[in-house]
C-alpha positions as CSV (number, residue, x, y, z in Angstrom):
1,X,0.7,115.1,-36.0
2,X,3.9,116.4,-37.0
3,X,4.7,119.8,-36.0
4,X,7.8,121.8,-38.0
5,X,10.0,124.5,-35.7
6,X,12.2,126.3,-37.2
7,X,15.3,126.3,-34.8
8,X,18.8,127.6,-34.0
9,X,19.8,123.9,-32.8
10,X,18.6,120.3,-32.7
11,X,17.4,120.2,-29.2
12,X,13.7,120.9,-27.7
13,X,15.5,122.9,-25.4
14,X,17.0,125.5,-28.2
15,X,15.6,128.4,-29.2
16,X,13.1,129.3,-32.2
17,X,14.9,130.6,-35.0
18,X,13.4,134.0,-35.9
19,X,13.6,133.4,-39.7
20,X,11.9,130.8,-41.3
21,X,14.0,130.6,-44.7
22,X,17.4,130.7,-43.2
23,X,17.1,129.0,-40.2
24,X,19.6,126.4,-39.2
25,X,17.7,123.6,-38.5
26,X,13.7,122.3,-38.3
27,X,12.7,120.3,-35.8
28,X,10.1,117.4,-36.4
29,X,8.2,117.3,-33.8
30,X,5.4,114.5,-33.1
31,X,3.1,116.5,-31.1
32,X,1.7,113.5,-29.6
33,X,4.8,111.9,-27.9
34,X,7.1,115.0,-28.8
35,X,10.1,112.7,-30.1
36,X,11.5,114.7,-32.6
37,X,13.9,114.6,-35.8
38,X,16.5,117.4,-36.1
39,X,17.0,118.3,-39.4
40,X,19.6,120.3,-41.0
41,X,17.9,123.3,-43.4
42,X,20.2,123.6,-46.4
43,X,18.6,126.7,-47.5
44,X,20.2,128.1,-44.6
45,X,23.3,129.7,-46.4
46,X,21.3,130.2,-49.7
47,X,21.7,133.7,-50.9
48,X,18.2,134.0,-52.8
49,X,15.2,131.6,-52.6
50,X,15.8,130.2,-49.3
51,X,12.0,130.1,-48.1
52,X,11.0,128.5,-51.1
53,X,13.5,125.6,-50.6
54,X,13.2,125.6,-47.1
55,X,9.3,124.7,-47.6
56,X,10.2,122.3,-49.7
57,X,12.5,120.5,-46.7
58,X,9.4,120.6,-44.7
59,X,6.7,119.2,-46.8
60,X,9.2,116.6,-47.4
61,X,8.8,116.1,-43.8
62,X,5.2,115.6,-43.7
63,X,4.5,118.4,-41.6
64,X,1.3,120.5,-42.4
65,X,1.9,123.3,-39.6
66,X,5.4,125.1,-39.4
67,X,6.1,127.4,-36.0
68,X,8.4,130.2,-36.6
69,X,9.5,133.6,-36.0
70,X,8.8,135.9,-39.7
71,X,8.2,134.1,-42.7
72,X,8.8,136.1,-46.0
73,X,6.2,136.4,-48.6
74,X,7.9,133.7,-51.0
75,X,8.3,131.4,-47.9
76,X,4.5,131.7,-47.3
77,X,3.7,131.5,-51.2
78,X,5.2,128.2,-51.1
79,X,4.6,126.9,-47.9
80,X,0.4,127.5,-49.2
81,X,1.0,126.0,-52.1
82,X,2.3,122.5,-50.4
83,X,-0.8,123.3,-48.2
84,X,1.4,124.2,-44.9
85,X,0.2,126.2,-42.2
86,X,2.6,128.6,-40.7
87,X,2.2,130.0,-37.3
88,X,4.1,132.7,-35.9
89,X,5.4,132.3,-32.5
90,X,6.9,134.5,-29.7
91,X,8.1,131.1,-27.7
92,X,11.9,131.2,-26.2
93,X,12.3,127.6,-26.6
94,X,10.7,124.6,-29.5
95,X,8.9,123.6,-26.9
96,X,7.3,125.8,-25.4
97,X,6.5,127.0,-29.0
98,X,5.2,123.5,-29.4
99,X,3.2,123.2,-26.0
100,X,2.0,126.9,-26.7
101,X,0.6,125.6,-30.2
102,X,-1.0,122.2,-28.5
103,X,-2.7,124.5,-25.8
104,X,-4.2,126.8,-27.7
105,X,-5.3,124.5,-30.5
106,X,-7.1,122.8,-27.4
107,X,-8.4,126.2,-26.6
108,X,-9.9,126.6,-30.1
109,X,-11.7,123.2,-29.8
């Protein structure tokens, strides 16, 4: 599965981003091998609608579950409306945010 971080650089070793809309980058992440695709969030330096066009970048992706820090209301408007998950997380680093997720999906199962 493909798992979206939102992220301050284009490493698994760099840190969540706290804000969904304006984050730097995503990482792709493929949860399964967790290879990942950096990709550059051009909403990033948008003054209005950036969580809208950010959720955009993402379903473009393929992802259906993006971890983050806050997510706005118009982020999580649109990121339901392309049927995206978004999951808050606390994690220093993608992956531990990613690992975190994996575990406690497992957990749930």
């Amino acid at each position: 599965m493909k798992i979206a971080v939102s992220s301050q650089g284009g490493s698994l070793n760099a840190q969540v981003a706290k804000n969904f809309g304006r984050c730097p980058y995503f990482l792709i992440v493929d949860s399964e091998t967790m290879k990942f695709e950096p990709v550059y969030n051009p909403a990033s330096s948008m003054t209005g609608g950036a969580g809208p066009a950010a959720a955009r970048v993402i379903n473009e992706k393929g992802s259906k579950i993006v971890l983050t820090g806050q997510v706005g209301p118009n982020a999580m408007s649109a990121l339901a409306g392309y049927g995206i998950e978004a999951v808050t997380v606390s994690s220093d680093t993608v992956r531990e945010a990613v690992e975190g997720y994996l575990k406690n999906k497992k957990t749930e199962d």
